[in-house]
C-alpha positions, 0 to 999 in steps of 0.5 A, a space after each residue: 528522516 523517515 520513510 512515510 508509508 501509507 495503509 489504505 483500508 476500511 478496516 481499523 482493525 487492518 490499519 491497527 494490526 498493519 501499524 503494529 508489524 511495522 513498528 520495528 521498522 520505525 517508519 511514520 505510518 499514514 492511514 486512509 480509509 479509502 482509496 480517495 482519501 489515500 489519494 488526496 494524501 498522497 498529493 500531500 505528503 511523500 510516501 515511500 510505499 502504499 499498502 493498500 486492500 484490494 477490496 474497498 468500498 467505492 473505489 477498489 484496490 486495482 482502479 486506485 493503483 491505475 489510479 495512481 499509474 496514470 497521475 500526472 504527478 511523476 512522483 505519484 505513478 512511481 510509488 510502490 503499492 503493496 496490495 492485500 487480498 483475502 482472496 486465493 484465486 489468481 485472477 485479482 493478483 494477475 489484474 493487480 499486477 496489470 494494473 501497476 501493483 508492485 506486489 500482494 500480500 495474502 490475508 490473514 497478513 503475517 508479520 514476517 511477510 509485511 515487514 519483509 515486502 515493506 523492506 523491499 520497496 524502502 529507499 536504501 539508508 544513505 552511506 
């Protein structure tokens, strides 16, 4: 079976360049447009990892990460979320880790830093 990774951002052209890094990694890739509808996903189908942009419409980044941290769905707060940012500063990385981020990704995103962070977080191959 395989891993179902979600990308959240309101950029097509993002979602397209991120399924496109992951392609070697032959995983089933959802894509949401914003934090609501990725979390309306999430309800809905297992996701092993969430790529999500800190900077959205509506809902951000950081407030879908707490979002998901305080689920009443177990298996929801423990997902691991991947947060991107075109941002340099420190403040939103440090208030994304605050608010449950397992790790961030500079943009322009490169291929060799998604695939290896995604690897990261991907349950280990059964023996």
């Amino acid at each position: 079976m395989s891993d179902n990774i979600l990308v959240v951002d309101d950029s097509p052209t993002v979602r397209n360049i991120i399924k496109i890094y992951l392609m070697n990694l032959r995983l089933s890739i959802l894509e949401a447009e914003d934090a609501t509808r990725a979390l309306q996903l999430l309800r809905l189908v297992p996701v092993s990892v969430v790529i999500a942009d800190i900077n959205m419409p509506g809902m951000d980044g950081i407030t879908f990460v707490k979002e998901l941290r305080a689920s009443k769905e177990t298996q929801l707060r423990g997902i691991p979320v991947i947060l991107l940012t075109a941002e340099k500063g420190g403040d939103l990385r440090q208030r994304g880790a605050e608010a449950g981020a397992n790790a961030f990704i500079q943009k322009p995103v490169s291929h060799a830093d998604l695939t290896e962070t995604v690897r990261q977080f991907l349950p280990l191959a059964a023996p």
